[in-house]
KOLDO-816802 format. One record per residue (C-alpha): x, y, z; residue in one letter. Coordinates in pm, whole numbers, plus 50000, padded with zeros to 5 digits. Example, Ala and Ser with C-alpha at 12.3 -4.5 7.8 and 13.67 -1.06 7.14 Angstrom:
<lumkes>
512304955050780A;513674989450714S;
</lumkes>
This chain:
<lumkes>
048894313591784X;046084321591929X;045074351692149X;043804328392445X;047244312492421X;049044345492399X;046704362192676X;047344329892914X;050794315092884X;053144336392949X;050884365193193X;053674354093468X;056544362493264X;054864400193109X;053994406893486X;057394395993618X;059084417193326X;056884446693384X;057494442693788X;061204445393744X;061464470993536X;058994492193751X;060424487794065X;063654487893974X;063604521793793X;061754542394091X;062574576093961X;059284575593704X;057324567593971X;058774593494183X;058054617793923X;054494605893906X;053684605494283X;055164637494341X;052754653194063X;049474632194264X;051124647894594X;050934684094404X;047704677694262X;045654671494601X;047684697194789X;046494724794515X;043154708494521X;042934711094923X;044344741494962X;042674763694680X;039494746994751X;039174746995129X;037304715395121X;038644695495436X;037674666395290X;040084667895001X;043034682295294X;042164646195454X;043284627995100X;046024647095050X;047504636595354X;046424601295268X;047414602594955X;051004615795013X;051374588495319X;050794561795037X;052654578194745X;055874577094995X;055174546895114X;055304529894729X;058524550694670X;060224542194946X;058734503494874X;060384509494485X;064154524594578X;064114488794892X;063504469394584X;065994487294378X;068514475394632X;067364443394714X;065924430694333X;065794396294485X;062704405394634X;061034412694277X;059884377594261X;058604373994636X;055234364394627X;054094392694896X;054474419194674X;052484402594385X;049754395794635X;049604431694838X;051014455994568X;047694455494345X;045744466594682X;047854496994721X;047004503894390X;043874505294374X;043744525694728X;046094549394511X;043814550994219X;040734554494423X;041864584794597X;043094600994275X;039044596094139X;037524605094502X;039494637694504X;038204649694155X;035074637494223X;034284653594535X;035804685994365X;033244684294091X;030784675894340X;031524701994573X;031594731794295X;035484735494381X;036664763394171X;037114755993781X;040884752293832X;040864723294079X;037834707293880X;039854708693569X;043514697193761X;041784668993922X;039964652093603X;043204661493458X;045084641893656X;042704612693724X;042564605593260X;046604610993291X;046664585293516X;044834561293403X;046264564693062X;049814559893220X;048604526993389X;047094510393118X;050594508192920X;052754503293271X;050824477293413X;049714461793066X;051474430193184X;048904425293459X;045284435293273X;043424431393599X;045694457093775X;045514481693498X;041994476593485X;041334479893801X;043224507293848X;041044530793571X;038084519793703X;038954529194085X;039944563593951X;037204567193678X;034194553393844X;033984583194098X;034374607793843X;031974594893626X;029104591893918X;029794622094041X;029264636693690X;026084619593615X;025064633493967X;025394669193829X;022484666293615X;023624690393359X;024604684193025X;028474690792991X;029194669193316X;026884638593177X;028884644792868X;031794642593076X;030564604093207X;029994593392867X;033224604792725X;034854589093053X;032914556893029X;034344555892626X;037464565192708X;037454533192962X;036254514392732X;039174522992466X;041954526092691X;041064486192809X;041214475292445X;044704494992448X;045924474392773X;044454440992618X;046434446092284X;049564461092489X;049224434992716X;049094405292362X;051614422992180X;054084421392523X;052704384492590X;053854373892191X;057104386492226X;057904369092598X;056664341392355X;058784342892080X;061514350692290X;061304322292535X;060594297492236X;063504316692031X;065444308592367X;064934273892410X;065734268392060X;069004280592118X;069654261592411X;068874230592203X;071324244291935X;073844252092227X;073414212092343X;073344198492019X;076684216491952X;078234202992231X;077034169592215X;078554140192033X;075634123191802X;076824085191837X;077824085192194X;075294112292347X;078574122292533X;079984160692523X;082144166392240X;085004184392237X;083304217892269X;081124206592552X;083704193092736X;086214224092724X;083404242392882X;082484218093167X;086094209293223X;086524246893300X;083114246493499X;084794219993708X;087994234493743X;086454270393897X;083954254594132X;086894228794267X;086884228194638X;090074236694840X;091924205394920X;090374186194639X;092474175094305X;090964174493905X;092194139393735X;091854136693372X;092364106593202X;092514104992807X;092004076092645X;092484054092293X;090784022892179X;092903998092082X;091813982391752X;088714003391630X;090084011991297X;090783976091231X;086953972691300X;085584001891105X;087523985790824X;086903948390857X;082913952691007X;081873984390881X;081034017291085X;077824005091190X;079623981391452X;081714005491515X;079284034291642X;078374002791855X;081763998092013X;081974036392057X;078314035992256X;079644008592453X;082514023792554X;080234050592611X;078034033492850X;080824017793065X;082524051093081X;079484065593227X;079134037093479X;082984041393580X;082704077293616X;081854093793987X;079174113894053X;081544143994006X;082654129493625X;082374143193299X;082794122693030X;083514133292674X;084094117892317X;087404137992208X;088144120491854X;087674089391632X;088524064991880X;089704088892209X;087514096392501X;088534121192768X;086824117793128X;087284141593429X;086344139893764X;086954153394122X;089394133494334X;090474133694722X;093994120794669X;096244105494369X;095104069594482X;091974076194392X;092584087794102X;094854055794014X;091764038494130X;089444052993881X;092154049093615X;092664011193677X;088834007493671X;088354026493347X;090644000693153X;089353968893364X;085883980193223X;087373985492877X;088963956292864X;085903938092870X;085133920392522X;082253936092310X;079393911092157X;078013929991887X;076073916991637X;075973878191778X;080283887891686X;082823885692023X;084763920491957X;087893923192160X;088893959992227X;090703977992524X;092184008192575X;095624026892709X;095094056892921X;097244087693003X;095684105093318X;097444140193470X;095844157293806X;095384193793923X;096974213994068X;100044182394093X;101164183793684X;099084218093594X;097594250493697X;095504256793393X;092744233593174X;094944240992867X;097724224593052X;095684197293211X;094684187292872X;098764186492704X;099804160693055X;097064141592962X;097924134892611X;101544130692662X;100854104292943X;098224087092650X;101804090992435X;103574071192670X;101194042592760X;100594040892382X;104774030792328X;103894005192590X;101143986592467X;097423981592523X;095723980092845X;098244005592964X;098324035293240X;100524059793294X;100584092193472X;102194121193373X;105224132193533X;108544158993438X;110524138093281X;107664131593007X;108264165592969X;111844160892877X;111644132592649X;108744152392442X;111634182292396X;114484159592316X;111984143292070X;110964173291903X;114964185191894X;115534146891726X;112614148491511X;113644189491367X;117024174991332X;116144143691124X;114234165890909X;117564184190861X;119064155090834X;117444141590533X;117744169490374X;121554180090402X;122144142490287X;123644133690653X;122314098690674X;124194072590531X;123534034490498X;126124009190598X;125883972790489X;126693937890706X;126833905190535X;124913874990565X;126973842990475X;126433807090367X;127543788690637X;128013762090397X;129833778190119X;131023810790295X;129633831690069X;127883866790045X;124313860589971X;123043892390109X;123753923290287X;121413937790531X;120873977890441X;121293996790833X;120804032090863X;123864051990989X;123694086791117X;126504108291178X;125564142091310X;128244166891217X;127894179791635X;127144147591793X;128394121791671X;126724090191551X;123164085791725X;122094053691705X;118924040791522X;117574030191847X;117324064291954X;115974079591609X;113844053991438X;110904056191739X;110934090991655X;110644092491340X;107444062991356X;106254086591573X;106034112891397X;105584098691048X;108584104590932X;109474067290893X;107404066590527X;110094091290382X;112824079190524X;111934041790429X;111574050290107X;115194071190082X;116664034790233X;115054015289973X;115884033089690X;119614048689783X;120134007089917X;118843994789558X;121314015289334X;123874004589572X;123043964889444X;122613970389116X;126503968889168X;126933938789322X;126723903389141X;123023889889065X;122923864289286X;123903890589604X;120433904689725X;119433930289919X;117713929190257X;116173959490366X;114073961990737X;110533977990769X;108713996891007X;105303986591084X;103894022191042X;105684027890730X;104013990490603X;100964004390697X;101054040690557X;098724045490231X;100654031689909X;103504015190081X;103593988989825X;104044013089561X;106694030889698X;108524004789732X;108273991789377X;108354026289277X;112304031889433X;113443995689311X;111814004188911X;114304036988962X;117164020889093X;116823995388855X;116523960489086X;114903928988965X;111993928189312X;113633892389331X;116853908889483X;115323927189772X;114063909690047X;111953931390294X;112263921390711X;109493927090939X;109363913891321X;106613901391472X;105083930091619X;103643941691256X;101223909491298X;100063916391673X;097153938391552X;096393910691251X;095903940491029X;094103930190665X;096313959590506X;099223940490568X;098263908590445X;097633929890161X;100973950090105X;102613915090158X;100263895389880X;101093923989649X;104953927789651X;105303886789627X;103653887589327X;106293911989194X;108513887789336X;109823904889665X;111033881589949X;110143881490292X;112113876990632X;110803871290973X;113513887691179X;113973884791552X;111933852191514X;110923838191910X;110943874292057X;107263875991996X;103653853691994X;102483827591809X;105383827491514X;104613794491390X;100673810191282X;102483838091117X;104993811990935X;101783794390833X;099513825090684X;102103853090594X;104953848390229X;108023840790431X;111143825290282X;113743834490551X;113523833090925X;116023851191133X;116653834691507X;117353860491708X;120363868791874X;119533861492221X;118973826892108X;122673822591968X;125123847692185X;122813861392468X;123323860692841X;121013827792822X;122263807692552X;123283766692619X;121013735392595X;117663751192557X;118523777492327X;120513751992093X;117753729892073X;114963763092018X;117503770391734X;118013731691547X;113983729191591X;113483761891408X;116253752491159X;114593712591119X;111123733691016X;112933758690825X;114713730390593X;111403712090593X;109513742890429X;112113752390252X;113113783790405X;116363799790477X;117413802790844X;119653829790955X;121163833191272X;121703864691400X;124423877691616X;127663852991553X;130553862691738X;132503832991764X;133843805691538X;132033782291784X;129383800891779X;129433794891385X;129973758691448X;126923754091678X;124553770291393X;125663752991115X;125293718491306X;122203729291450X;121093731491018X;120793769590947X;121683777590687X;122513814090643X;124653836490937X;125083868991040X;127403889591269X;130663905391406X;132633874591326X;132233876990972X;131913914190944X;130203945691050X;128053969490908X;130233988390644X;129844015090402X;128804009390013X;132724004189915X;134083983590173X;130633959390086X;132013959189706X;135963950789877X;134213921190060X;132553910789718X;135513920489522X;138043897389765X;135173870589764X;135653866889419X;139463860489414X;138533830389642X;136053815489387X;136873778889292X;138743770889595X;137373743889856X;135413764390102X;136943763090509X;135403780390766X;137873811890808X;139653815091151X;139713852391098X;136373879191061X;135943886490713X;136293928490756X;136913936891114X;
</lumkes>
């Protein structure tokens, strides 16, 4: 660095440094103008010299005058800056500093007595040595200020003619000299440091951004967020509300895995950019995870805020072309206000996500708000959820086992595994209630694997040709090493993978998740079956049929005993069952009550039924009773039974 740089850049800073701490510590000055009052009062008075009464007066007018000027700024440090006192301070200064030289000058000058000669030059070299480090931050003032007092002295001592007093100039005119080489190096060392420190500063305010800033998006991360979110929070204006929405991509793992993370830092700046465009002036817009984005914003009223909501996922919704490549995305959003749902940013931030819960369970493209009874359903779901845990452990689950019959022979080909649970205080809760929870919370991998295998020793009783049909979640399919566990619990069990037959509904395939195709390709090599159940309850079944190992379709129920069965739904179910027989694939209908209802089925061509009228779901030994009274029949002429098989 060099000392032009260090003598010019940052003089405004030193000076405004220097002028703060000056004039807002008046006492040192006070001390130091009340010795310059002393000094000419002694000087006037032991001398005599009216002249030198006329400068002390002057000189104490000015010194109270600058101390009264330092304790106003003292109180009012606002002023520090104001451009006045940089402009009309240096005068008084120098008026200051002249009078301290003309006083010892005109007392060497005058022959006052030795005393006051002596005091006065004392003074005067004090003076100026105090300067040059005080007002090192402005060179020219200090300067300036050592010369006003000096000069005089040193004239009036060259005046004298004799040889100690044009000693006296010399060693004066030195003593300049080296005391403005002291302020120059005072005033370089002061300027470096302002230097280093502003540059030292600035680098940390990069490091401060940089840490809360997300490096894909240029959105606030996490960190940065927090601290505007609270920023926004204090400065909120009475009668004004906070909305936060939170929300999830739909699909961006699928494209991290299928097109790499380079298009997907693309989908995430494109969010990015529409987020920013949606946003008000007010927003703040953060990246909060992998695939979540949190914005905030000030609102007038809750429509508003609906507003913004509906417009964030319109804009989202919007297909991505990266790459030349159409990218269809979306998003569901969970939004919460202050002060309606929370009082604090920590709470602001838990609505939020629990509304993103809820519009999650319903889909993409979703909004919902937080309200109370969110609140509720989290507690009874962490109270199911600590429970199930228990559950598993104690051995309180059980699995019950319904039949599905030939409706041609009226034999067991299969039972369907069904989890029971019988809660020693509550009864039986139903899976309905405890199988979202446990997807939820991850649970659904243990537990699927528990089914599998307990379900698997359970048919290693039955006769060969009985198989097992077991259902799956799509988050336990999906879970690392699902495959495995499942051959892993039929190898221990003991079951040929040609007995179990694994059902899945159509919502696994909504997402058209590679992984899937995957754990599918790899257990029907190992010879596991496959059942579409609930077939007709979702989209485009017959694509599914066409790319995915099926071997059994299940019609749903609402097709054979619903509120809307009759000429439609009988001709849904014989078209299904014509397709079924054509690719050679069992057809099950679901749900038979009634012997008609039997009747219609079988006519209609499936091929395989379940449902009350042949039995419920039972435990392990009534299942064996049903096989074990099935096999007394064998070798009689099959008629469809007038009676349910186990009731």
């Amino acid at each position: 660095m060099g000392r032009f740089t260090s003598l010019a850049y940052p003089a405004d800073e030193v000076r405004a440094r220097l002028f703060s701490t000056l004039h807002t510590q008046p006492f040192s000055l006070l001390v130091a103008s009340a010795c310059g009052m002393a000094m000419a009062w002694v000087c006037a008075m032991k001398s005599g010299i009216p002249a030198l009464g006329i400068l002390a007066v002057a000189l104490t007018a000015l010194s109270l005058v600058l101390i009264s000027l330092a304790f106003w700024l003292r109180a009012n440090p606002q002023l520090i800056t104001a451009r006045w006192l940089h402009d009309y301070y240096p005068i008084l200064a120098f008026i200051y500093a002249s009078m301290v030289g003309i006083i010892a000058a005109i007392a060497l000058q005058r022959a006052a007595p030795l005393d006051v000669q002596v005091l006065a030059v004392a003074y005067a070299v004090a003076y100026c040595g105090g300067v040059c480090f005080r007002s090192a931050g402005r060179p020219l003032l200090a300067l300036g200020q050592m010369v006003c007092a000096l000069l005089p002295i040193v004239l009036a001592s060259a005046m004298a003619d004799t040889a100690g007093f044009i000693m006296l100039a010399i060693m004066l005119f030195c003593f300049a000299v080296s005391m403005g080489f002291v302020t120059l190096s005072v005033f370089r060392q002061l300027a470096d440091q302002i230097l280093a420190l502003d540059t030292s500063m600035k680098h940390a305010a990069e490091m401060r951004e940089q840490s809360r800033t997300d490096a894909v998006t240029g959105l606030l991360n996490r960190s940065g967020f927090n601290h505007a979110l609270d920023t926004l929070i204090t400065t909120l204006p009475e009668g004004e509300k906070v909305v936060l929405i939170w929300l999830d991509l739909h699909r961006f793992k699928e494209v991290n895995e299928t097109l790499g993370h380079r298009t997907g830092d693309k989908i995430l700046a494109e969010a990015a950019r529409r987020m920013r465009v949606a946003a008000p002036d007010t927003g703040i817009v953060a990246r909060f995870g992998s695939d979540e984005f949190l914005m905030a914003a000030r609102m007038r009223s809750r429509a508003e805020c609906e507003t913004l909501a509906s417009a964030v996922v319109e804009t989202l919704m919007r297909a991505h072309r990266v790459d030349g490549k159409r990218i269809e995305s979306g998003a569901s959003v969970g939004a919460a206000l202050m002060p309606d749902d929370a009082t604090s940013a920590d709470r602001l931030m838990q609505s939020a996500d629990l509304a993103l819960f809820h519009a999650k369970t319903m889909g993409p493209h979703k909004v919902r708000f937080f309200d109370t009874a969110m609140t509720r359903a989290l507690a009874r779901k962490k109270e199911i959820e600590d429970e199930l845990r228990s559950a598993i452990q104690k051995d309180e689950l059980s699995i019950f086992f319904q039949p599905i019959v030939d409706l041609e022979t009226g034999r067991i080909r299969s039972f369907e595994a069904l989890l029971r649970w019988f809660h020693p205080e509550k009864g039986e809760l139903y899976p309905d209630e405890f199988i979202p929870v446990a997807e939820d919370t991850g649970l659904i991998v243990t537990l699927g694997n528990w089914i599998t295998a307990q379900a698997a020793r359970t048919a290693m009783a039955w006769p060969e040709e009985v198989t097992l049909a077991v259902n799956l979640s799509p988050v336990q399919i999906k879970a690392p090493g699902a495959a495995l566990g499942i051959l892993s619990a039929l190898r221990n069990a003991g079951l040929d993978p040609k007995r179990l037959e694994l059902e899945v509904t159509e919502s696994l395939f909504i997402e058209d998740d590679a992984s899937t195709a995957a754990f599918m390709a790899d257990l029907a090599r190992e010879g596991v079956k496959f059942a579409l159940d609930d077939f007709g309850t979702g989209y485009s079944s017959l694509h599914y049929i066409n790319r995915y190992p099926f071997r059994t379709i299940k019609v749903d129920r609402s097709f054979v005993s619903g509120p809307h069965t009759g000429r439609r739904s009988d001709a849904i179910i014989r078209a299904v069952a014509e397709m079924g027989n054509t690719l050679e694939m069992e057809i099950v209908a679901e749900g038979l009550e009634t012997i008609d209802q039997v009747q219609a089925v079988r006519t209609a061509g499936c091929t395989l039924g379940q449902g009350y009228y042949f039995s419920r779901a039972v435990p392990d030994y009534l299942a064996a009773m049903l096989l074990t009274q099935e096999a007394k029949r064998l070798g009689e002429h099959f008629t469809l039974p007038q009676e349910r098989l186990a009731g």
